[in-house]
N, C-alpha and C positions, 0 to 999 in steps of 0.2 A: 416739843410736841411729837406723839409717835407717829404723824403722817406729815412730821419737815423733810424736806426734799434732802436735810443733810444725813436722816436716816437711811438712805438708801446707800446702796453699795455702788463701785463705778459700772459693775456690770449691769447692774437693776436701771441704772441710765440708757447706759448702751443701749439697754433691752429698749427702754423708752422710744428714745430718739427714734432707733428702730421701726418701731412701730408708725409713730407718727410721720414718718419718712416713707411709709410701705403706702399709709393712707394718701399720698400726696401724688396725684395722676392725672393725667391730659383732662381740662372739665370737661369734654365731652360723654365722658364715660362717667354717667351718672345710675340710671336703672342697672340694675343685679346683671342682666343679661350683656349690658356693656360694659359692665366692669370685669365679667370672664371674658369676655370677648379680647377687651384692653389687653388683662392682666396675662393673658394665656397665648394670643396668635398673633391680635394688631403687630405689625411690624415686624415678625421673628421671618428670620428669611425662609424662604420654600423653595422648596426643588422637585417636588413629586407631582409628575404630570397629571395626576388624575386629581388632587387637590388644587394643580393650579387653573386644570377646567372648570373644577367648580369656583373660584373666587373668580372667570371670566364671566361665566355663565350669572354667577348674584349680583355683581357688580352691575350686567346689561341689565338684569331686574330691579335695580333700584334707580333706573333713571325715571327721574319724575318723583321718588317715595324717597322716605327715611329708613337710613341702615337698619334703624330700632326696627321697622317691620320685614323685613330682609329675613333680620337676626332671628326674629318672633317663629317667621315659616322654614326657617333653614332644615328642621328634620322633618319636612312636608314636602320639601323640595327633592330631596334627598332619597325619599318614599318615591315621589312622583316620576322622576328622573333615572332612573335605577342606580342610586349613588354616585351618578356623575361618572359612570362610566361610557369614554368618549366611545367606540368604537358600538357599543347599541344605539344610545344616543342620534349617532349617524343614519342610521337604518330606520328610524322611527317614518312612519307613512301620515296618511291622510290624517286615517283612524284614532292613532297615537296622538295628532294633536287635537282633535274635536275632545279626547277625552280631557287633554290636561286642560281644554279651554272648560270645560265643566267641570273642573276640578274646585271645589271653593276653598282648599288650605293651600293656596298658592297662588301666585300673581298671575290673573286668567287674562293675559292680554295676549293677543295671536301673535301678532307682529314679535315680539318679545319671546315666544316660544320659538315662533319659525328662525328666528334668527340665534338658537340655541340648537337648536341642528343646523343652521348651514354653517355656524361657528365649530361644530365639530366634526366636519367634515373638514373643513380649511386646517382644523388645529391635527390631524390626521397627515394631512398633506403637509403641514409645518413637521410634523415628524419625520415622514419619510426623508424630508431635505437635511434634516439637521439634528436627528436621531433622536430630542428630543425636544420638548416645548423648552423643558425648563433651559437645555443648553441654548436656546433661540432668544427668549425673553431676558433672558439674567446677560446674554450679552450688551444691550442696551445700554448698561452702565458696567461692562467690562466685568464683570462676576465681581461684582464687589458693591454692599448697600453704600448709597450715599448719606453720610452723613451731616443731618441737619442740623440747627440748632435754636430753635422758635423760645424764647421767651413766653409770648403766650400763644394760644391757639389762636385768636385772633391773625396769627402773624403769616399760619401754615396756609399756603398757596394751594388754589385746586386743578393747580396745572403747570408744566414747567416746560422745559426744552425737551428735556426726553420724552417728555409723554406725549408730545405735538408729534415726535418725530416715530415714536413707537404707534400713535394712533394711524397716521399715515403708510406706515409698513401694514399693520394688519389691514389696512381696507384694500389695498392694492393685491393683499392674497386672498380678499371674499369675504373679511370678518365683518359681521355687520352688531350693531352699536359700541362700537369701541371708538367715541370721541374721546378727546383729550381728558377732560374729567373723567370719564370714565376710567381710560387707563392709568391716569395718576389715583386715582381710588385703590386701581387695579393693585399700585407698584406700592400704597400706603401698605397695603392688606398682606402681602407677599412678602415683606422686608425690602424690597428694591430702595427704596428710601425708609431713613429714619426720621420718622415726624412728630414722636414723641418730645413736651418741651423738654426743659432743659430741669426742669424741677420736679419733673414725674421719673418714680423709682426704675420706671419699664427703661427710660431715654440711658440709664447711667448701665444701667444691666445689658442692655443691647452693644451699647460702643466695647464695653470691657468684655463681651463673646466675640464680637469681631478680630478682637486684637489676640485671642488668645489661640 
């Protein structure tokens, strides 16, 4: 028959396998926006301070909400926020936040805003001390992700040792919602851990960038 599997060539397999192998990814990451999301940042390590304000700053905005709506408003926050850069951010007044609280393409909670400038103010001050965020945070697990190895997502924990111990470092410098879930969201989002299972394309791609 001309569509027998023995018609194929071993690379026309390859190509297969391939493929089917590409489809195969954390279930979480089901709507379009989660699977760029998955396929492109979850997990890849970060080093650039001004990105890694913005995943503290979303991460505080989705306590209580789902990533999916996070992910939905990311270029409204991004708008609202002046790109997350920390040193405006800091300076924002009274003014600044009554507007972002009437802001309706963003998460209008006060609490949640105010504590995104006084997080970048403390994250200012984490600079001064240790030249940058990223050399601050990535220390936690000694500049190197740790790798996991979940079977299924069911298995992935929302919080661990380091993240008890990283939530209590930043409160003690003035950050405010950074509980343990939080920052282990935090460390998922960054690459500090790899939480990708063991049968999604992203988990085998990450370990063999580490090593190389």
């Amino acid at each position: 028959m001309e569509n027998d599997i023995f018609s194929y060539n071993y690379d026309d397999i390859q190509k297969i396998y391939y493929r089917i192998e590409m489809n195969t990814r954390c279930k979480w990451a089901k709507g379009q926006i989660e699977i760029d999301y998955h396929d492109e940042e979850w997990g890849v390590p970060l080093h650039n301070d001004r990105k890694l304000f913005e995943f503290l700053v979303l991460e505080g905005m989705q306590a209580g909400l789902s990533w999916h709506i996070i992910l939905k408003k990311r270029q409204e926050f991004r708008k609202a926020f002046d790109n997350f850069q920390v040193q405006q951010i800091a300076k924002y007044n009274n003014l600044k936040i009554r507007q972002l609280c009437y802001n309706p393409f963003i998460i209008r909670n006060k609490k949640k805003i105010e504590a995104a400038i006084i997080n970048a103010n403390a994250f200012l001050n984490v600079q001064k001390e240790f030249g940058s965020f990223d050399t601050y945070i990535w220390n936690f697990v000694k500049y190197k992700p740790i790798q996991n190895s979940w079977k299924s997502y069911k298995d992935v924990p929302s919080m661990s040792q380091e993240s008890d111990i990283i939530s209590k470092d930043l409160r003690t410098r003035g950050f405010k919602f950074v509980g343990s879930k939080i920052c282990y969201a935090m460390m998922q989002a960054i690459g500090m851990v790899n939480d990708h299972t063991i049968d999604c394309f992203r988990y085998k791609e990450l370990v063999t960038n580490q090593w190389q």
